[in-house]
N, C-alpha and C positions, 0 to 999 in steps of 0.2 A: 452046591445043592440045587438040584432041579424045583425049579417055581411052580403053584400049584396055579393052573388059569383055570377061573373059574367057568363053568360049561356052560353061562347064556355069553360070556367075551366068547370063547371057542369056537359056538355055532355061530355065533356073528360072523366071527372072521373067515370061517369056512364060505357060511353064505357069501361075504363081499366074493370073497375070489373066486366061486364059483359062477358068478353071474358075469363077470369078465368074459370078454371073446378073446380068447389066449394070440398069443403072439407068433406067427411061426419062425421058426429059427435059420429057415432060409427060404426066400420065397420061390426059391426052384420046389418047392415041397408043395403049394400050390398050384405050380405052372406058372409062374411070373417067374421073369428075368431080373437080377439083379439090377444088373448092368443099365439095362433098358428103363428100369423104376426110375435112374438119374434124374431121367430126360421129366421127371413133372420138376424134381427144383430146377433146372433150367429156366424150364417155362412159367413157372411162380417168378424167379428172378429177372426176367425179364421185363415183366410186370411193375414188378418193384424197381429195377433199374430206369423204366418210362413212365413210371410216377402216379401208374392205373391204379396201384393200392399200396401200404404201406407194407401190410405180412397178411400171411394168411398160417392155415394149419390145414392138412392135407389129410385121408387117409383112405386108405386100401385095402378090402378083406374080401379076400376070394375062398370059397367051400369051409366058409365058417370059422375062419382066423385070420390077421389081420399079417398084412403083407409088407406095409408103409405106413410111416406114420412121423410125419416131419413138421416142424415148425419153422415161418421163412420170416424173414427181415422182423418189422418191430412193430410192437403192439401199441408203442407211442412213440412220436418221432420225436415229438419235443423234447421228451425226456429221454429219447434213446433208451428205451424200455423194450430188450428181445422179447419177441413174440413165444410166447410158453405153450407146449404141446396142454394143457390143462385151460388155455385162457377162454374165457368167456364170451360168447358173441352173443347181440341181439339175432337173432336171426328171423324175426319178424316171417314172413310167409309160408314157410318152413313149420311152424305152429299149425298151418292148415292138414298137413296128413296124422298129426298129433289128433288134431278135432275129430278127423274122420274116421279113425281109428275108433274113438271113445266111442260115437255112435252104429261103429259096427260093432261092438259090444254091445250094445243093448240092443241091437238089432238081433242078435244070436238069443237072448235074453229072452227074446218077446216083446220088450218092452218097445221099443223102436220098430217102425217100416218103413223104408223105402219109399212106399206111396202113402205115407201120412202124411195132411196136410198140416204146413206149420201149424195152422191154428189148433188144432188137436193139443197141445203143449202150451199154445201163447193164444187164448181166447182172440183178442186184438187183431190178429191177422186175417179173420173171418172175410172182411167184404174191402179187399183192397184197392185200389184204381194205380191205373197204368199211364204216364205222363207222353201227353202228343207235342211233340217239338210246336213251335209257332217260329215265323222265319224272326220276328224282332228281338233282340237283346236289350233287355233293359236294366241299368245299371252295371253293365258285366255280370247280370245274372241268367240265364235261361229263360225264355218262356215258353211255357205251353198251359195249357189247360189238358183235364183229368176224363176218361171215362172208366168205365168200371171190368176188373180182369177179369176174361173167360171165362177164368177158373182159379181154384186156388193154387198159390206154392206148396211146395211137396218137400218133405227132405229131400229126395233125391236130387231135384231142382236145387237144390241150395248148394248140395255135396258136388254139385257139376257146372255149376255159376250158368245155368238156364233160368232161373228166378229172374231176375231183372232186379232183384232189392241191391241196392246200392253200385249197383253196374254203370251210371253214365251220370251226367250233370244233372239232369232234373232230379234225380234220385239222393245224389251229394247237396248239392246246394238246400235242399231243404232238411236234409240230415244235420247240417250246420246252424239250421235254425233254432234246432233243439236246445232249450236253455240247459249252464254246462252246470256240473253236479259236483261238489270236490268228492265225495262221496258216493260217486257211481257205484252202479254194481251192474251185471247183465240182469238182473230182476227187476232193476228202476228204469233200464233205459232201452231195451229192448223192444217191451211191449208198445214204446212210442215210435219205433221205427214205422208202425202201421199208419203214421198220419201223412208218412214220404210215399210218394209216387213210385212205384216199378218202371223202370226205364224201360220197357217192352214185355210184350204178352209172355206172360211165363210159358217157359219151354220153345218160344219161337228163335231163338237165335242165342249164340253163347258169346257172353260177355262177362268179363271177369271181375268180379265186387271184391275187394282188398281186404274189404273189412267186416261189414253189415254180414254178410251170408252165414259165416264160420263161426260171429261173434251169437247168430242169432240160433246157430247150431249148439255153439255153448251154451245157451239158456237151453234148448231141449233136451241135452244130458243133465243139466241140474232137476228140470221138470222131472224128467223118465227115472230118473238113478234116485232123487229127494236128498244126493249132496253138491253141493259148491262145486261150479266146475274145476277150479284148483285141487280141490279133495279128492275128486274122483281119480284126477290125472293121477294127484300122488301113491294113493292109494292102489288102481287098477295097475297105471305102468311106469312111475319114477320110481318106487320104490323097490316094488320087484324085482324091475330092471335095475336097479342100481346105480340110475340114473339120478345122482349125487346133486350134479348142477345141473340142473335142468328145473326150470321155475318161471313165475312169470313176477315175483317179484326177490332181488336177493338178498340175503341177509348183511348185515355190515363186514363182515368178514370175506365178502365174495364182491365187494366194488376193489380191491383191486387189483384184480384178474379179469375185469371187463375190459375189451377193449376197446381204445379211442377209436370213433366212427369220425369218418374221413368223408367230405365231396369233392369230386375233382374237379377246378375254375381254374380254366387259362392255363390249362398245362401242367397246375402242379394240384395240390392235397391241403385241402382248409378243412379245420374242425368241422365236423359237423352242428351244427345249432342246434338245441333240444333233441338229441337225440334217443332221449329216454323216455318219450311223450307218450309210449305204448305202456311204460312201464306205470306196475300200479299194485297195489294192494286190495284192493276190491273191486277191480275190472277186469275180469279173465279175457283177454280178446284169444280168441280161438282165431281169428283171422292172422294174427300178429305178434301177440306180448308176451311170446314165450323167449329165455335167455336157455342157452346150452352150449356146450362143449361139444367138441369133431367125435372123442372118446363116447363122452355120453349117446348122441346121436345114432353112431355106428351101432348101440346097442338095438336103438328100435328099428334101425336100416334092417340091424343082424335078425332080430326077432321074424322079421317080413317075407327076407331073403330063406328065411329056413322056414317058410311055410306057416308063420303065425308061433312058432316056439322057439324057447333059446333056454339051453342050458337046463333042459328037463321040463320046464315049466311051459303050457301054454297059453297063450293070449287070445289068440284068434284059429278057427279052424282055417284045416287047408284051402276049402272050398271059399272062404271069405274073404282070404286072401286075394286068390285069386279072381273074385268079383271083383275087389276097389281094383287091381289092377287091369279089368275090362273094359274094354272102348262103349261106354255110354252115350259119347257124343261123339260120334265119327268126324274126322279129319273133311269132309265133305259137308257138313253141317254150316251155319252161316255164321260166321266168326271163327271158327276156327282154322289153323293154317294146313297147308298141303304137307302129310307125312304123319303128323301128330294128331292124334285122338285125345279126349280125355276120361279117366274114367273118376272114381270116389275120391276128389280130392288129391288128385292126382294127374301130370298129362302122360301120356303113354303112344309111347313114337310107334307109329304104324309102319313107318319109311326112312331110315335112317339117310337114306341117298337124295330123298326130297327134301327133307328138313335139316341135315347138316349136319347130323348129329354122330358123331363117330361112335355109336352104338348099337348092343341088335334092335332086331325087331323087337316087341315084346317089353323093352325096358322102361322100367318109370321113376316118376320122384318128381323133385319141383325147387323151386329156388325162394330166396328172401332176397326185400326189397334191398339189403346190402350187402349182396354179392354171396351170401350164401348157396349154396347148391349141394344136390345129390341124386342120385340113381342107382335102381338095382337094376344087376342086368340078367333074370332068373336063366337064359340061357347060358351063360357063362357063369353063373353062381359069385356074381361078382357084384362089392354096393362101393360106390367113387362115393368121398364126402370132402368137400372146399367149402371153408372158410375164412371168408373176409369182411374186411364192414367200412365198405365204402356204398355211400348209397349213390343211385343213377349212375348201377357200374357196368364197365364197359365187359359183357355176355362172351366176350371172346376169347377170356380166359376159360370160362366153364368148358369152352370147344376146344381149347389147348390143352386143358386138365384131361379131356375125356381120351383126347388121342392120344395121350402119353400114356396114361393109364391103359388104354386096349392095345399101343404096339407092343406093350411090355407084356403079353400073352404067350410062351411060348408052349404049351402043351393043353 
C-alpha cells in the first residue's frame, strides 16, 4: 500500500533537493575532461604523501553543476579517520565574503552604504586616532603615540582592509588589552575597539585586519538589519541555501565531522592547539568563526557565480555582484601585490601571469588561515573550492589545485 507523506515533509524534501547544485553525469557535459580531473588527486596526494596536510575535500562546478567532488587522505591521523566528502572545516577567513555578502544586502535594502561611516551604526567610532610607530620597543610591545584620523572609517574601508583598525601591531597589541569577556558578544566588544589606535590613516594604504574589520562589519548588520548577526546569516543565506553546516558555532551532533587541524613543525603534522578559539556561541566573528563543508560552500560560491541567484531564488542583484567582485583597491595601491586587486571582501586577480595564479583575469575569492581556498572564475563559469585545515599552510597547493582544475578545461 502506498504511504501517505504528509505535504509540509513533501515540500520540505522537494525544497532540500531543489537547492542542491545537481551533479553532472559526465563532466565532458560541462567541458571538463575526465581523464584530466585526476590530475587534482594527484596533486592533493602529493601533499599528503610530503606531509603539507593530512586530507583535504575538493570541488569543481562549472555552468552551474558540480563536476568533481572528492575526499583525500584523512581527517584524523591518529585515529586514521578517512577524510568524509561531508566533513566539517573551520575555515576561518572564508567567513569574510560570508560578511560581505550580508552587508551588500542591506546595502540593496537602503539600509547600508558604502560611504557610511562606521560610526553611523557604532556611535564610539566617531573621533578615532591613528598610531605613529616610535623607533623603541618596550617590553616586546610597540611604541608610539596617537594623533587623531583625517577622517573617519567607512564601511567600504573596512569591506577592502583600507581602515587601518586592527591591520598592524599598534592596533593588535592594544586589542589584547581589552579585558576578556566569557560572554562576549559583537555588541559588548566592538564598540571598545574605538579605544585601539588605526595603524594608518584610513584609506592610505591596504593592510589586511584578520579580524577587528569583518567582526566590526558583524556589528553593522546587527545595527542595520535589528537581528544577531548569526540570525541574519541563517535566515538571509544558510537556510535558503541549504546551507546545513554552515554555522559559527556546531551543534553536538556535528563535532564529529570536524576536522582535526594540523601545523606543520620539522617536517611532519602536530595537532593543532586550540584550534577552536574562534569558535563561540555569542561572538559572531565575520573575520573568522564560521565552520562549513566544500558542499555547503559551493552553494554560496554557486549563488555568486550565477549572478547573485541559485536555484530560482535570488540573493543579490547582478549588478551587486558584480561590484564586490570590482577592483576597489588597485593592484598599484600600497600594500597590495603586482596582478591582484581587491575588491568587497574579496581579492580579484588583475594579472594572472604577474601574480601566478593559474587563473583568468576577472577571477575572485579568498582563502582561511587553514588552508582553506576558493575562486570563481565568471569567465569560465567555473568556482575551484579546497579544503584543508592545516594552519601556516604551505599556498602551493592552492596554485596546484588551480592548474589542475583549469588544464582539465577541454571546451
Amino acid at each position: 500500500m502506498r504511504k501517505h507523506i504528509p505535504a509540509a515533509l513533501l515540500l520540505a524534501t522537494i525544497s532540500l533537493q531543489a537547492a542542491s547544485i545537481p551533479q553532472v553525469s559526465s563532466p565532458e557535459d560541462v567541458g571538463l575532461s575526465r581523464d584530466r580531473l585526476t590530475r587534482i588527486r594527484e596533486a592533493v596526494d602529493r601533499h599528503i604523501e610530503s606531509q603539507q596536510i593530512a586530507g583535504a575535500v575538493t570541488l569543481v562546478a562549472r555552468k552551474g553543476r558540480i563536476a568533481h567532488f572528492e575526499a583525500h587522505g584523512r581527517m584524523d591521523r591518529e585515529a586514521n579517520k578517512p577524510m568524509a566528502k561531508d566533513a566539517i572545516f573551520r575555515i576561518w577567513s572564508m567567513s569574510k565574503p560570508v560578511a560581505a555578502i550580508a552587508i551588500l544586502m542591506l546595502i540593496e535594502e537602503g539600509k547600508v552604504r558604502l560611504n557610511d561611516p562606521a560610526s553611523k551604526f557604532i556611535p564610539e567610532f566617531k573621533s578615532l586616532k591613528v598610531a605613529v610607530a616610535q623607533a623603541a620597543v618596550q617590553e616586546g610591545m610597540p611604541s608610539f603615540y596617537t594623533i587623531p584620523a583625517t577622517r573617519e572609517i567607512t564601511v567600504q574601508d573596512l569591506l577592502t582592509h583600507v581602515s587601518g583598525l586592527g591591520s598592524g601591531p599598534a592596533s593588535r597589541s592594544e586589542t589584547q588589552r581589552i579585558p576578556a569577556d566569557a560572554r562576549r558578544s559583537l555588541a559588548s566588544f566592538i564598540p571598545r575597539l574605538s579605544a585601539t589606535p588605526l595603524d594608518f590613516q584610513p584609506g592610505s594604504r591596504w593592510t589586511y585586519s584578520p579580524a577587528a574589520a569583518f567582526d566590526t562589519l558583524g556589528r553593522i548588520v546587527e545595527v542595520a538589519s535589528g537581528h544577531t548577526f548569526d540570525r541574519f546569516l541563517r535566515d538571509r543565506l544558510f537556510a535558503p541555501l541549504e546551507m546545513k553546516d554552515t554555522f559559527f558555532y556546531p551543534g553536538e551532533s556535528h563535532w564529529p565531522r570536524i576536522v582535526t587541524a594540523y601545523h606543520r613543525d620539522g617536517g611532519t603534522l602536530k595537532k593543532t592547539e586550540n584550534p577552536n578559539r574562534l569558535v563561540s556561541e555569542t561572538y559572531f566573528s565575520g573575520g573568522g568563526g564560521l565552520l562549513s563543508t566544500a558542499e555547503d560552500y559551493a552553494q554560496l560560491a554557486g549563488m555568486l557565480a550565477n549572478g547573485g541567484q541559485l536555484n530560482g531564488k535570488r540573493y543579490l542583484g547582478v549588478k551587486t555582484v558584480e561590484l564586490m567582485s570590482s577592483v576597489f583597491v588597485p593592484e598599484t595601491f600600497q600594500g597590495r601585490k603586482t596582478g591582484e586587486g581587491f575588491g568587497l571582501g574579496v581579492r580579484v586577480i588583475t594579472d594572472p601571469i604577474a601574480v601566478g595564479h593559474w587563473v583568468s583575469t576577472g577571477s575572485y575569492g579568498w582563502d582561511g588561515a587553514y588552508g582553506t581556498h576558493f575562486w570563481i572564475d565568471p569567465k569560465e563559469k567555473l568556482t575551484g573550492i579546497l579544503m584543508i585545515q592545516t594552519d601556516n599552510p604551505n599556498r602551493q597547493l592552492d596554485r596546484d589545485f588551480e592548474a589542475a582544475v583549469m588544464q582539465s578545461i577541454v571546451e
